[in-house]
FISE-301207 format. One record per residue: residue in one letter; x, y, z of N, C-alpha, C in turn. Coordinates in steps of 0.1 Angstrom, whole numbers, padded with zeros to 4 digits, always signed. Example, Ala and Ser with C-alpha at 12.3 -4.5 7.8 and 13.67 -1.06 7.14 Angstrom:
BEGIN
A+0132-0057+0078+0123-0045+0078+0132-0033+0078 S+0128-0022+0071+0137-0011+0071+0129+0000+0079 
***
This chain:
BEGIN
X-1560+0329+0786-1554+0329+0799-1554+0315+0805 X-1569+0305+0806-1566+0294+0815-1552+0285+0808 X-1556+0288+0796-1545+0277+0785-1532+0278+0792 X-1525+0291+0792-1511+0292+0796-1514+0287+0809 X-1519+0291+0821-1516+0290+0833-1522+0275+0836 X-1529+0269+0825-1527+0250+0826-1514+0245+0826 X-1509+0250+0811-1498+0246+0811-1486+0245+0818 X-1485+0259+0826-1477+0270+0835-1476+0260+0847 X-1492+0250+0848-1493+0244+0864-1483+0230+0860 X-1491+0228+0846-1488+0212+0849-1470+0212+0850 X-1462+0222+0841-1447+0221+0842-1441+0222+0859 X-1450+0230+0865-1446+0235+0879-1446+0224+0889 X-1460+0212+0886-1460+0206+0895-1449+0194+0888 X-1444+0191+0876-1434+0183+0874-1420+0184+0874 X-1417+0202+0880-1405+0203+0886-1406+0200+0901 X-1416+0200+0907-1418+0201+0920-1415+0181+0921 X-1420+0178+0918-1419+0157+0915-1404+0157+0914 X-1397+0164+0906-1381+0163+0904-1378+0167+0917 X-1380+0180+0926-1373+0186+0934-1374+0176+0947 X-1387+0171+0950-1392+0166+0957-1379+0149+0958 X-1382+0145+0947-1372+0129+0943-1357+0130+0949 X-1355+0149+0942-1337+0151+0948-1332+0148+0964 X-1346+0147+0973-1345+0151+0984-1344+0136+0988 X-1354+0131+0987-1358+0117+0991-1343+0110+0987 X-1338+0113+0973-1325+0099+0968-1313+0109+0980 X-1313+0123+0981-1305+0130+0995-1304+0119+1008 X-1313+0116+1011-1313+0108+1022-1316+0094+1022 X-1318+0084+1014-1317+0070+1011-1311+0070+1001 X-1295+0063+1006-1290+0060+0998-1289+0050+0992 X-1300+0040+0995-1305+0022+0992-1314+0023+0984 X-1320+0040+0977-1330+0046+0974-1332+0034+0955 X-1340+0029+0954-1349+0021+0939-1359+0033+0935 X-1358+0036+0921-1364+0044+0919-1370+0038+0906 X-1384+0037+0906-1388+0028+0891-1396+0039+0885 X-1394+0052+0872-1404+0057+0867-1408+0048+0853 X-1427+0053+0859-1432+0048+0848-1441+0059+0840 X-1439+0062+0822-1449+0068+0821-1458+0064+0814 X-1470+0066+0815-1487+0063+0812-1492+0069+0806 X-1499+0063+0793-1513+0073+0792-1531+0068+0790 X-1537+0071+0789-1549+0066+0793-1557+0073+0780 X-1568+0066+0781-1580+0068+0770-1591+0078+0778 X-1596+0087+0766-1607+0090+0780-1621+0086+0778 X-1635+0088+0783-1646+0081+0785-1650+0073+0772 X-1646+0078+0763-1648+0080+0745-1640+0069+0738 X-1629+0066+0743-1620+0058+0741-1609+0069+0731 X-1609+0082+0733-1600+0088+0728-1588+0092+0735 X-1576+0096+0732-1565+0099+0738-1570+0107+0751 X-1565+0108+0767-1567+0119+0768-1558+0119+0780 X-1547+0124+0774-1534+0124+0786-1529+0115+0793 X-1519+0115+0801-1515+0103+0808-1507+0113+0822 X-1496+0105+0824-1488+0109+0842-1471+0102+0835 X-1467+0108+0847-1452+0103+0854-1453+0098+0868 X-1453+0081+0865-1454+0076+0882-1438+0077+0883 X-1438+0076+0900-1426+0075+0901-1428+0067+0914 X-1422+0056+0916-1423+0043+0927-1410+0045+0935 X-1414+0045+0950-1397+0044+0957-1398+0027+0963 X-1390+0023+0970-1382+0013+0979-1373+0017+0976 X-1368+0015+0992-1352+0019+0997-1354+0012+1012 X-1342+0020+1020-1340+0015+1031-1344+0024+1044 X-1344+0036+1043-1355+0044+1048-1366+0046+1045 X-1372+0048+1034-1385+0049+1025-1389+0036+1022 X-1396+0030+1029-1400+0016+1026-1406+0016+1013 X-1417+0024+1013-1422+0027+0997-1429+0040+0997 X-1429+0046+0985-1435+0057+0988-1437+0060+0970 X-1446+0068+0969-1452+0070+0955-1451+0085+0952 X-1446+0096+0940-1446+0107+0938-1447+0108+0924 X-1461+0114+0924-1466+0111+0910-1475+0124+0903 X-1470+0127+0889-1477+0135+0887-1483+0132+0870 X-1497+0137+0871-1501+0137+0862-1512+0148+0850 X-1512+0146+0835-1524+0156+0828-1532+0146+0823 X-1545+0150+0826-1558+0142+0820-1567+0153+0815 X-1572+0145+0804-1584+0153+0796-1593+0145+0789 X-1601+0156+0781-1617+0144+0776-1628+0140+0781 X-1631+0132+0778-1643+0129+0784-1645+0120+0792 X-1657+0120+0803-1658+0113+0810-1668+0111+0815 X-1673+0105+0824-1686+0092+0823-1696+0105+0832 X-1706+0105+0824-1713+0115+0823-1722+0121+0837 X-1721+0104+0844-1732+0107+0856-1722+0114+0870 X-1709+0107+0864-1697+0114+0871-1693+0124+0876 X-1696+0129+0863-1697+0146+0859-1707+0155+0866 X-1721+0146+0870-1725+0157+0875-1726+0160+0888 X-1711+0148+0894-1710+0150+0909-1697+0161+0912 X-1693+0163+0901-1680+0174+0900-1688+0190+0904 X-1675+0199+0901-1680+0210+0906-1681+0219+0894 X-1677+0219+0880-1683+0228+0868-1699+0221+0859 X-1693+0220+0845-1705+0217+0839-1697+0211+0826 X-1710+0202+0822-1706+0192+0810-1699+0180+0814 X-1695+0174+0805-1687+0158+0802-1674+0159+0798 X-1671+0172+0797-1658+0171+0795-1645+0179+0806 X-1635+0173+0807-1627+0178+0820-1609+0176+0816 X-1601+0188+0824-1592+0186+0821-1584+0193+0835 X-1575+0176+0840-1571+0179+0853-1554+0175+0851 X-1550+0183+0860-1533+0182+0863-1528+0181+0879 X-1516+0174+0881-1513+0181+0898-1502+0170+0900 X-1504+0166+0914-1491+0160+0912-1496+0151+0929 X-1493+0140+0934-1497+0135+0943-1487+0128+0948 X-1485+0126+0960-1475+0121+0968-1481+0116+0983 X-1473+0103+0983-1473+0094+0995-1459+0088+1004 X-1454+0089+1017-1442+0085+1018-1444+0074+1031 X-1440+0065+1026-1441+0055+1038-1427+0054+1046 X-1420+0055+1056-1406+0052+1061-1411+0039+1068 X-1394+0035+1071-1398+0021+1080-1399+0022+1090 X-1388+0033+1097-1387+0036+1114-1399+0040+1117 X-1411+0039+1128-1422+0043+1130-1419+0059+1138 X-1409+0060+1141-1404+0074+1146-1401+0085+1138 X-1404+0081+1124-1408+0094+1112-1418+0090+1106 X-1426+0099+1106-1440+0100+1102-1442+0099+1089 X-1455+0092+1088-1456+0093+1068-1466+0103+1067 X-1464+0109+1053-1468+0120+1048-1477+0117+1033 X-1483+0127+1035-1490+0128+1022-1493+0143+1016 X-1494+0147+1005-1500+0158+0997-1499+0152+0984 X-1507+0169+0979-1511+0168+0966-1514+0181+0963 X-1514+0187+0950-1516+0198+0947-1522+0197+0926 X-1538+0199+0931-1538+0200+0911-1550+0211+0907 X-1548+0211+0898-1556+0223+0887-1571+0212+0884 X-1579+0217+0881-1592+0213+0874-1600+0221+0865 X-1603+0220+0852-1613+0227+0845-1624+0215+0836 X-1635+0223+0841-1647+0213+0837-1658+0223+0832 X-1660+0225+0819-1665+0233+0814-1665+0245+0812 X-1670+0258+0819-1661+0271+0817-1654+0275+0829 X-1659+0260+0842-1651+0260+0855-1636+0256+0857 X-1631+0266+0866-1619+0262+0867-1613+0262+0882 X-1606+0254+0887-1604+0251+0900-1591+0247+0907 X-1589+0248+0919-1575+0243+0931-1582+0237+0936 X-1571+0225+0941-1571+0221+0956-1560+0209+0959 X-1561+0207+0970-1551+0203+0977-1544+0208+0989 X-1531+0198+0994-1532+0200+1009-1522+0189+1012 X-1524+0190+1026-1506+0178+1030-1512+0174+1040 X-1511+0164+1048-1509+0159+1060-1502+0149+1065 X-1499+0151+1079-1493+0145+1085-1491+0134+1093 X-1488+0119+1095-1497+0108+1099-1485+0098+1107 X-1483+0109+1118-1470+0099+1131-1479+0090+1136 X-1466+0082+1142-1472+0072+1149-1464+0067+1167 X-1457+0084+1171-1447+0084+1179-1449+0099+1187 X-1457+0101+1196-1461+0115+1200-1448+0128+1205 X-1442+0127+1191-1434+0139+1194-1439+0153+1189 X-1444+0157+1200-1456+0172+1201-1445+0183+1193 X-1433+0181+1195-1423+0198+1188-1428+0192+1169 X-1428+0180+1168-1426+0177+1153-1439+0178+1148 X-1454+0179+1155-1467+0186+1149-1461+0201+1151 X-1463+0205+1159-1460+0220+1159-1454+0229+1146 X-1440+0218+1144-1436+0225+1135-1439+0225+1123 X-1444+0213+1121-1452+0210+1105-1462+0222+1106 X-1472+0221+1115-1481+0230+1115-1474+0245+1108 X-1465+0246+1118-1460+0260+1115-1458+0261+1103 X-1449+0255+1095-1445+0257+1082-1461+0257+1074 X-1469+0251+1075-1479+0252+1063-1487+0270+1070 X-1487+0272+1085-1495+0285+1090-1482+0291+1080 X-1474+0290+1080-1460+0305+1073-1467+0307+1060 X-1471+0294+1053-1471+0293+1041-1492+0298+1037 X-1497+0297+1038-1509+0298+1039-1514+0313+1043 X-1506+0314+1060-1510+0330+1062-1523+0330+1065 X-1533+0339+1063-1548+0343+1063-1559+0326+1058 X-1555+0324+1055-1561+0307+1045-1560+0296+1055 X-1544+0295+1067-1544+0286+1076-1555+0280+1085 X-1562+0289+1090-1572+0281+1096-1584+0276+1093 X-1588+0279+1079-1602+0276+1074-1595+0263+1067 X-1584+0262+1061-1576+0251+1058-1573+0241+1067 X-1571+0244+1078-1567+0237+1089-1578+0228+1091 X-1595+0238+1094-1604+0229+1095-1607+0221+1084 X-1605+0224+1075-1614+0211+1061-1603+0203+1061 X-1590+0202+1067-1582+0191+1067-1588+0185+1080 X-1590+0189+1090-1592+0181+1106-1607+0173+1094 X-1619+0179+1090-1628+0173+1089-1625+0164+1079 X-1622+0165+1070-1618+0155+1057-1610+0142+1061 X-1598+0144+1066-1590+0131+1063-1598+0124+1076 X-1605+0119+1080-1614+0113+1089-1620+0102+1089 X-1618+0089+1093-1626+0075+1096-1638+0078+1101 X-1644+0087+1093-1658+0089+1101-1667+0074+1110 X-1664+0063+1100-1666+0044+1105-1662+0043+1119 X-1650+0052+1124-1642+0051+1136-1643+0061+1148 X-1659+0066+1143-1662+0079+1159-1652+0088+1156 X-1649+0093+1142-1648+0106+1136-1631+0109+1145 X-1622+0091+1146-1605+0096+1143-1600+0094+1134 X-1594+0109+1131-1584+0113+1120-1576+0103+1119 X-1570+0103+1102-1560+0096+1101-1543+0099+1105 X-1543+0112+1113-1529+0120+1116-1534+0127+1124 X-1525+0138+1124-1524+0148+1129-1528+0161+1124 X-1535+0160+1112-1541+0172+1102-1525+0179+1094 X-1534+0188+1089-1521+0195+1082-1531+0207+1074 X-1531+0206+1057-1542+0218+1056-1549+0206+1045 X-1558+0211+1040-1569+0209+1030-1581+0216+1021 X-1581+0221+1011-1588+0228+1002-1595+0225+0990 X-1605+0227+0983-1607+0220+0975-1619+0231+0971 X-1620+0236+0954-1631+0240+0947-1625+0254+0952 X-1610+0258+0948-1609+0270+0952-1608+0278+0939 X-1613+0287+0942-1614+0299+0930-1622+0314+0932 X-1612+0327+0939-1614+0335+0940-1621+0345+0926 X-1619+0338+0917-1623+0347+0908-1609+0353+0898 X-1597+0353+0908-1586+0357+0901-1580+0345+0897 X-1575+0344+0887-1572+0329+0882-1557+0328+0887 X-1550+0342+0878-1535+0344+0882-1535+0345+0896 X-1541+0351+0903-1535+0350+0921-1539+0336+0931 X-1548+0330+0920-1552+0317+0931-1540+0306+0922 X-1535+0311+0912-1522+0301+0908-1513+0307+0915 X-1508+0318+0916-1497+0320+0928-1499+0315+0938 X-1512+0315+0949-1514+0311+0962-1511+0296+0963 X-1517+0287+0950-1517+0276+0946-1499+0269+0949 X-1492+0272+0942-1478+0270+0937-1468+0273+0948 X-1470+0285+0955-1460+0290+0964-1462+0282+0976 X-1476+0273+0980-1481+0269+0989-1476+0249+0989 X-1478+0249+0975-1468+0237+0968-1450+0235+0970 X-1448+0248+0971-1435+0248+0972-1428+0246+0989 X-1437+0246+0997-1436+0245+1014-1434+0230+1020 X-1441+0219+1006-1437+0209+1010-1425+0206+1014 X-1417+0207+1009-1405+0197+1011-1395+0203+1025 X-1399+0218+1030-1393+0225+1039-1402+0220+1056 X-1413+0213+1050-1424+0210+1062-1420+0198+1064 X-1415+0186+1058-1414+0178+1060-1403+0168+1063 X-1392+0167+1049-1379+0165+1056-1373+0164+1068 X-1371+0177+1069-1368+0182+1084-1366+0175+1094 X-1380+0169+1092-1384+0160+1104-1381+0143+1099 X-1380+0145+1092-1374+0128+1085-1358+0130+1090 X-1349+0136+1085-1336+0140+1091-1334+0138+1104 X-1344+0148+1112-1347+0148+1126-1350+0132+1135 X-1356+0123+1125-1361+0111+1137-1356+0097+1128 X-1348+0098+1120-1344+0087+1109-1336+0080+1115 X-1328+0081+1123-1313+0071+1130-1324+0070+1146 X-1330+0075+1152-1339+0070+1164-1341+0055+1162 X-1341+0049+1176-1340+0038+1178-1356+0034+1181 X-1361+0021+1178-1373+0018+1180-1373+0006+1188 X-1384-0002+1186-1388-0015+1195-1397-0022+1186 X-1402-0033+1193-1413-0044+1184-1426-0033+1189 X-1429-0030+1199-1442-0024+1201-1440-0004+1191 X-1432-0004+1191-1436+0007+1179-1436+0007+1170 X-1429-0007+1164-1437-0015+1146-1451-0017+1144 X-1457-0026+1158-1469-0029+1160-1479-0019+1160 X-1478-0007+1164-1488+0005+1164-1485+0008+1152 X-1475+0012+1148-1470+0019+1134-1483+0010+1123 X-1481-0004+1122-1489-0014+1115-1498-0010+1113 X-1505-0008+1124-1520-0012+1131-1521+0004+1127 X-1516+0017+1122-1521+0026+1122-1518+0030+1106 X-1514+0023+1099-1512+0023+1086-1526+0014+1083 X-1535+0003+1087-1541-0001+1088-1556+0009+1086 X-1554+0014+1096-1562+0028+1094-1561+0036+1081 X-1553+0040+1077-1546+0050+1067-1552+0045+1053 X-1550+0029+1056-1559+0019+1041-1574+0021+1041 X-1579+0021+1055-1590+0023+1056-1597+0037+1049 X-1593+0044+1052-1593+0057+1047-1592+0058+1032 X-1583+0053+1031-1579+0053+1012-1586+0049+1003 X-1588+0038+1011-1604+0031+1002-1617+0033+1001 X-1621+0040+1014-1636+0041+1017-1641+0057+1014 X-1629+0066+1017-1633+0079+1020-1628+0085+1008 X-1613+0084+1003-1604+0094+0997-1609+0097+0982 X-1611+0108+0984-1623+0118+0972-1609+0115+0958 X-1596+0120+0960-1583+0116+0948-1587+0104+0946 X-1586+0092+0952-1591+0078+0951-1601+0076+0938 X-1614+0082+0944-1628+0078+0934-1625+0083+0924 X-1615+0096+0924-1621+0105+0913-1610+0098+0895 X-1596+0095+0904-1588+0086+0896-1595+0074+0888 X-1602+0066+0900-1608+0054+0893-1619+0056+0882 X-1626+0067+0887-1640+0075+0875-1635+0074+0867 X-1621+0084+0863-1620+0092+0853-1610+0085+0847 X-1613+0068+0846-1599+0058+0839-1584+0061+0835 X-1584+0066+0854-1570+0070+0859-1559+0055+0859 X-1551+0052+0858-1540+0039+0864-1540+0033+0873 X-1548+0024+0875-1550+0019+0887-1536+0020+0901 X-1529+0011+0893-1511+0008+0902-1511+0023+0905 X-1511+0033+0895-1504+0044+0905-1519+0054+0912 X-1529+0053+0911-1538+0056+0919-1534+0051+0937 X-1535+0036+0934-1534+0025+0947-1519+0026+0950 X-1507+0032+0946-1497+0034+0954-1497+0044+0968 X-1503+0049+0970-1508+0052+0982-1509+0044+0994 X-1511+0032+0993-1511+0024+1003-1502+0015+1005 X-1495+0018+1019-1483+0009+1029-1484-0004+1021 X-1466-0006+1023-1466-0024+1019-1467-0028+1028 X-1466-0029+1042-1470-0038+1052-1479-0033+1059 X-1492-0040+1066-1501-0029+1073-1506-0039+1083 X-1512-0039+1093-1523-0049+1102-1532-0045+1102 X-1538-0059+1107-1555-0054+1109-1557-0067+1123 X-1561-0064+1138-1560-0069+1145-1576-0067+1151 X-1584-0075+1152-1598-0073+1161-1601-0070+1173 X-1609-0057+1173-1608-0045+1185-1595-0046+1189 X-1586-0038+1178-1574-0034+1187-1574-0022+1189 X-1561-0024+1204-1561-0007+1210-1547-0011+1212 X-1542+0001+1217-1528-0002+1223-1530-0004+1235 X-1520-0011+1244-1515-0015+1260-1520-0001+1266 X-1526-0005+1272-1529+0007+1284-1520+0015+1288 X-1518+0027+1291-1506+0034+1301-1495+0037+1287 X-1494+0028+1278-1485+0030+1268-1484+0042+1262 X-1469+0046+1253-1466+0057+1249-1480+0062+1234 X-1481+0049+1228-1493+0048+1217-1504+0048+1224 X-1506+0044+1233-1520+0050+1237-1522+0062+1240 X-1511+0072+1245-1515+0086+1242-1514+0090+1229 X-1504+0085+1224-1507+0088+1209-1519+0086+1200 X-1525+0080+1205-1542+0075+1203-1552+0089+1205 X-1544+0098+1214-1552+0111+1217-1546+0123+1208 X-1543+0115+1203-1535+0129+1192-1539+0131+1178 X-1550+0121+1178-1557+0118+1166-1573+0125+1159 X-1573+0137+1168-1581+0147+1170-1584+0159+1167 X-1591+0169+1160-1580+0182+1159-1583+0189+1170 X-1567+0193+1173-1559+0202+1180-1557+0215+1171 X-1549+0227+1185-1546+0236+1177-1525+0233+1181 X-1521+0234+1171-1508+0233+1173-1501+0246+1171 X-1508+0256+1167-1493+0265+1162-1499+0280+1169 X-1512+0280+1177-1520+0293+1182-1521+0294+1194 
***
């Protein structure tokens, strides 16, 4: 049974990378699309799977990465016993995605969705969030909403391990967005119903988020909403490197570096004790960086 429904995931999450790409080249039409595919050795120096990166620049999508990959074999043993099954050997699939725009008036996004088995363990997780830099309260709400539609009974316990996870804890514990959901080490027992909840919950991306890309892409901006935007992607690096659990676990497990580290903005700041202008629209947006309830 796990065999098929590995296989069953990894095809699902690499139609979902196609479905996802149709949407993105839908709306940049200056859209560069570089695929690369990979494969890697595993701890042993034996074959053990590779990925399909897929790199954007364009003219809306400044850069953005949609990448999916299958790994297997072995791996570095002390590694292993910070995972969540048993043994040295591991076999992971999913699919990962980063979108950077240029207008600071559409928000960049992130998810991911993959399978894991390590030993006789076998596992979900994954999650989306949301990371504006422009406090338009209808466009959390409705992201929210679409993942509560999609989730159902799971929304709020997801809700919290996303508010706590994506977190600068360095930074008196502010998020890097606006939350969205977060999961990890899921496994009811039923294999087949946590791959349905899995997949169907994968499939919400592209209805949660576009939308709002559509919705704020021709808005007009200013030099002070590049400068926050910067200075909050700045953050976002921060996070990526210090905290993000996908991060370490890629580098462990002699993942690709380039497409690991596509995740992070091509342009970003870093300015000493910065804050935004007082009274400013980003300084309330500074209070939005907290979990809220948006959709209850």
């Amino acid at each position: 049974m796990s065999q098929e429904l590995k296989e069953r995931f990894h095809r699902h999450v690499m139609n979902l990378q196609d479905a996802i790409t149709s949407e993105m080249q839908k709306l940049d039409a200056k859209l560069i699309l570089t695929e690369d595919l990979w494969d890697r050795l595993d701890h042993s120096g034996n074959a053990g799977g590779g990925g399909r990166t897929r790199a954007f620049q364009g003219q809306l999508f400044e850069n953005a990465g949609v990448n999916t990959s299958c790994v297997f074999g072995k791996i570095d043993p002390q590694f292993a016993q910070k995972l969540q099954g048993s043994g040295d050997e591991m076999w992971a699939a999913g699919i990962s995605l980063i979108i950077h725009p240029f207008n600071p008036r559409v928000p960049t996004v992130h998810a991911n969705f993959r399978m894991i088995q390590q030993g006789e363990k076998l596992w979900f997780g994954g999650g989306a969030d949301l990371t504006p830099f422009y406090p338009h309260e209808d466009d959390f709400r409705y992201f929210h909403g679409i993942w509560k539609e999609a989730a159902g009974k799971h929304y709020d316990s997801m809700k919290k391990e996303c508010d706590e996870y994506f977190v600068n804890t360095h930074r008196e514990g502010e998020m890097r967005g606006i939350g969205g959901l977060f999961f990890d080490g899921y496994n009811t027992g039923d294999l087949e119903a946590d791959f349905k909840m899995v997949t169907q919950l994968s499939e919400h991306f592209i209805k949660s988020y576009f939308p709002l890309v559509t919705k704020r892409m021709n808005e007009s901006y200013d030099e002070a909403d590049v400068d926050f935007q910067l200075h909050r992607r700045g953050r976002y690096v921060e996070f990526n490197l210090l905290h993000d659990r996908g991060t370490l676990f890629g580098l462990r497990t002699n993942g690709r570096t380039d497409s690991i580290l596509i995740s992070l903005p091509a342009r970003t700041k870093f300015t000493y004790k910065y804050a935004p202008p007082k009274g400013s629209v980003h300084e309330k947006m500074m209070s939005y960086y907290r979990p809220k309830n948006w959709v209850n």
